[in-house]
C-alpha positions as CSV (number, residue, x, y, z in Angstrom):
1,X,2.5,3.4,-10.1
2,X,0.1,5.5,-7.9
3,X,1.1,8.7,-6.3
4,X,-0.4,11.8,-4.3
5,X,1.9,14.9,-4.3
6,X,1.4,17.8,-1.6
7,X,3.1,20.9,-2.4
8,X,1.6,24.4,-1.9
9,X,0.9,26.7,-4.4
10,X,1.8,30.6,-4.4
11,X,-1.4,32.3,-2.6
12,X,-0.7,29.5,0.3
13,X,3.2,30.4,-0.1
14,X,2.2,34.4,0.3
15,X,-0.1,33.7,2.9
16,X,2.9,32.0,4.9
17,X,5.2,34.8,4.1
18,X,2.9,37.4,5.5
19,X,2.7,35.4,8.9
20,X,6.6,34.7,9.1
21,X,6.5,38.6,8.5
22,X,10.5,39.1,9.6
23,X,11.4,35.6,9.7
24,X,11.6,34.8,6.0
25,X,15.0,32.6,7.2
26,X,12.1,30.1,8.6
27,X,9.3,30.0,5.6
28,X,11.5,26.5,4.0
29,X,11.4,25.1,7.5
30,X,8.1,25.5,7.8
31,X,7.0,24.2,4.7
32,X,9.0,21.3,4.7
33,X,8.4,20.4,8.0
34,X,4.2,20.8,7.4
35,X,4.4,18.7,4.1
36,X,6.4,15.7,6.0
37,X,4.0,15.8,8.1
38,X,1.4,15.5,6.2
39,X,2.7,13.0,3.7
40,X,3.3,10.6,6.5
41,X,-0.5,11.1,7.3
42,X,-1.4,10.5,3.8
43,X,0.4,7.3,3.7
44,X,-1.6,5.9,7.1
45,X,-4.5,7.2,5.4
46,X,-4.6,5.3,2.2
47,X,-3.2,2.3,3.9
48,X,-6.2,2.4,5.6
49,X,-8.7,2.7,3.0
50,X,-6.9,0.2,0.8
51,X,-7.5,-2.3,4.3
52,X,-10.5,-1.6,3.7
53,X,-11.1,-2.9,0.4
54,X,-8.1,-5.9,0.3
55,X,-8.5,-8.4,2.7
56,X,-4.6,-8.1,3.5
57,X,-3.0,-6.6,7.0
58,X,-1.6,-3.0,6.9
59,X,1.5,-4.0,7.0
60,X,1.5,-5.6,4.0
61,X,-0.4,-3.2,2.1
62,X,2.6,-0.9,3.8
63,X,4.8,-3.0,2.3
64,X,4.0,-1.5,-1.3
65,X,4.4,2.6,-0.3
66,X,7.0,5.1,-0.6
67,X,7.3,8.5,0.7
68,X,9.5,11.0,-1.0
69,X,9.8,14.0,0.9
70,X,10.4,17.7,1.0
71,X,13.2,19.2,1.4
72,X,14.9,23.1,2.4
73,X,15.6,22.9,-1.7
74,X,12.5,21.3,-3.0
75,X,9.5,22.0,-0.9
76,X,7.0,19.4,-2.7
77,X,6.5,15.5,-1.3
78,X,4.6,12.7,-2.9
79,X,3.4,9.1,-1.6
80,X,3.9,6.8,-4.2
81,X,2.6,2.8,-4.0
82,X,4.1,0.6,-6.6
83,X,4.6,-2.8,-7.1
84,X,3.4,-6.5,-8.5
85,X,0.2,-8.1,-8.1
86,X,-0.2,-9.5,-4.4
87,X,0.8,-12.8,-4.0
88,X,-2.9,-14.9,-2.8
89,X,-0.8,-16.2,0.5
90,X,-0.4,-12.8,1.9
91,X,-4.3,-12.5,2.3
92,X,-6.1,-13.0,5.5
93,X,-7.3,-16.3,6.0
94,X,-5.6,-17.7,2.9
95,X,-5.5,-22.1,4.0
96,X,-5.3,-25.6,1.9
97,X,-8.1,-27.5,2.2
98,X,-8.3,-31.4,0.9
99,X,-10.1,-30.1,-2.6
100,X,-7.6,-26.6,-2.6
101,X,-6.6,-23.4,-1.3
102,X,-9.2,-21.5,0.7
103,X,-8.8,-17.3,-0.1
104,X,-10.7,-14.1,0.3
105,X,-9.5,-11.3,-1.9
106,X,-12.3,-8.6,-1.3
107,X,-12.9,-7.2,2.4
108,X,-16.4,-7.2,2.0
109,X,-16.5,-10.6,-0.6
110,X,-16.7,-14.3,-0.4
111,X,-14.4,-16.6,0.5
112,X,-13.9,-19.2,-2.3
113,X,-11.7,-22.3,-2.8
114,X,-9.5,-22.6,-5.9
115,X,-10.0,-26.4,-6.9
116,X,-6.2,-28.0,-7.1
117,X,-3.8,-25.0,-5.8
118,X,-1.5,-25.5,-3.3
119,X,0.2,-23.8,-1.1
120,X,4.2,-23.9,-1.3
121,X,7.9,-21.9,-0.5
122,X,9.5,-20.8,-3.5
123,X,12.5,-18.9,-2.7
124,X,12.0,-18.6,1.1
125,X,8.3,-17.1,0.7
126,X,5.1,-18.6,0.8
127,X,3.2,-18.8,-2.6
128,X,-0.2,-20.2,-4.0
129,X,0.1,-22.5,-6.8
130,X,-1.6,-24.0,-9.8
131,X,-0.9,-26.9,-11.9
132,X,-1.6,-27.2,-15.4
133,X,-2.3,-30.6,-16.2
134,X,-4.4,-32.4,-18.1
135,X,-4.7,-36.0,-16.7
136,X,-6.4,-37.4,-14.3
137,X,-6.4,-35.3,-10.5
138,X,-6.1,-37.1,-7.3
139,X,-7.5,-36.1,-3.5
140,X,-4.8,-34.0,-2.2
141,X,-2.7,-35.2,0.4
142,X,-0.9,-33.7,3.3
143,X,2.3,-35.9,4.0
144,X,2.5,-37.1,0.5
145,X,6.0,-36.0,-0.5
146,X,4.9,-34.2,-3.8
147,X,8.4,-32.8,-4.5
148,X,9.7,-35.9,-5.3
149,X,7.2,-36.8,-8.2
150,X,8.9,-36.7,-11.6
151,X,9.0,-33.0,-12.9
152,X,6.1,-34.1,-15.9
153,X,4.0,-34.2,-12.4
154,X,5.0,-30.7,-11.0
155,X,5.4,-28.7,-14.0
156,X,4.4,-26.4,-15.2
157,X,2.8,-24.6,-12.1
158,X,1.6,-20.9,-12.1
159,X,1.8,-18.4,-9.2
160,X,-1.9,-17.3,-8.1
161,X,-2.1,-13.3,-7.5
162,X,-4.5,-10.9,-6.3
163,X,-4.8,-7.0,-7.6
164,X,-1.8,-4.7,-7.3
165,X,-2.0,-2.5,-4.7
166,X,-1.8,0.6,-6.3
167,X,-4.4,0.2,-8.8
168,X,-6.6,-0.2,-5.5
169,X,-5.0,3.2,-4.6
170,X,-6.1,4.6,-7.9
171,X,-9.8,4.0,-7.8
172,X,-11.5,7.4,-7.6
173,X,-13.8,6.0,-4.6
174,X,-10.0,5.4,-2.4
175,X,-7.7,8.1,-3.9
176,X,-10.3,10.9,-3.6
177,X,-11.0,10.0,0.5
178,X,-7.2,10.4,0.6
179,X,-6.8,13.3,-1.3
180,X,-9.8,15.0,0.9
181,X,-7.8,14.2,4.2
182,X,-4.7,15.5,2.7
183,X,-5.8,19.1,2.4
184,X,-7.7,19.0,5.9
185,X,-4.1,17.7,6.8
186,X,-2.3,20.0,5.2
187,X,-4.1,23.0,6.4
188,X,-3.9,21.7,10.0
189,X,0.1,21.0,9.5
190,X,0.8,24.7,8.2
191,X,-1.3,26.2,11.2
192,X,0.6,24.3,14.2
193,X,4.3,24.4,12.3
194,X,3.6,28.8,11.4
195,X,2.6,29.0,15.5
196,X,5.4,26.9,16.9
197,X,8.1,28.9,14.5
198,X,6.2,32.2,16.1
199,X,6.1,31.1,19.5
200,X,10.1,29.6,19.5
201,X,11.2,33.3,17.8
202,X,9.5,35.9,20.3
C-alpha cells in the first residue's frame, strides 16, 4: 500500500483561526472542505503521473485508488492506491499474434512478444496466459478449439502480470511530483475556501 496524507499542522491551523477571527463555528468547515479538495486533486495528479510511466488508461490505473476523507471530527485525508499486480491484458495495445501475445508495459519502452501466451477469459475477465510444458509446441491457431484438449494439454497455465500500481506510486521520481502539487494545492484550497466563508458571513 501507497498513500499521501494532507492534514495541516498548528501554525497553518493558527493562521486560519486568525482569519475566521469571530467565526471559529466555520474553521472545521473550512478545513475539511480545503483538504477534500485537495485530495481529489492529488488523486488526478498521481493518476496522471503513474500514465505516465504504465502504459495502462487512467481509468484503470483509477481503478487501484482510494480517497479517505476529512471530516468536521477528523480534519486529516489521505489517497491510498492498493492492490495486485496488473493483469498484462489491461495494457494498451496488449494482442495475440501467431508466435504470442504482443505487450508494452513501460510508457516510454518496447513492445515485446511473449513466445506461447495466450490470451483468455477466466472468470468473466480477460487474462494473459502461459503454459508450462515441456513437449513439443505447435504454431498457434485461431479457431482451433484449445479448451477441449485433454487437461495434461492446458495445465498448468500461469497468469502473466505487470508491476502493482502502487509501488509505481511509491517511486520517489512519482510520489515526490505529487507530493509538490499537493502543497501548491493545498495552499490554493485554504485561500479560496477562508474568502468564500468571509464573503458568505459579512
Amino acid at each position: 500500500m501507497s498513500k499521501i496524507s494532507v492534514s495541516i499542522n498548528q501554525s497553518d491551523l493558527n493562521a486560519v483561526r486568525l482569519l475566521l477571527n469571530g467565526l471559529q463555528n466555520s474553521v472545521p468547515k473550512v478545513l475539511c472542505r480545503a483538504i477534500n479538495k485537495t485530495l481529489s486533486g492529488v488523486q488526478t495528479d498521481a493518476v496522471s503521473e503513474i500514465a505516465d510511466e504504465l502504459n495502462l488508461t487512467k481509468t484503470r490505473i483509477r481503478k487501484d485508488f482510494k480517497i479517505s476523507r476529512a471530516s468536521l471530527s477528523n480534519t486529516s485525508g489521505k489517497v491510498v492506491s492498493k492492490g495486485k499486480p496488473v493483469g498484462l491484458a489491461s495494457f494498451i495495445g496488449t494482442r495475440q499474434t501467431k508466435t504470442g501475445v504482443s505487450v508494452k508495459v513501460k510508457k516510454q519502452g518496447k513492445r515485446s512478444v511473449l513466445k506461447h501466451a495466450f490470451i483468455a477469459k477466466a472468470k468473466t475477465a480477460e487474462n494473459v496466459w502461459w503454459r508450462k510444458y515441456s513437449g513439443t509446441r505447435k504454431q498457434f491457431r485461431p479457431n482451433f478449439k484449445y479448451a477441449k484438449l485433454p487437461k495434461k494439454y492446458k495445465l498448468p497455465i500461469q497468469r502473466l502480470t505487470g508491476p502493482r500500481i502502487q509501488d509505481i506510486f511509491a517511486k520517489d521520481k512519482v510520489i515526490k511530483k505529487v507530493e509538490t502539487k499537493a502543497k501548491v494545492r493545498l495552499d490554493k484550497n485554504f485561500a479560496h475556501e477562508i474568502d468564500y466563508e468571509l464573503q458568505r458571513n459579512r
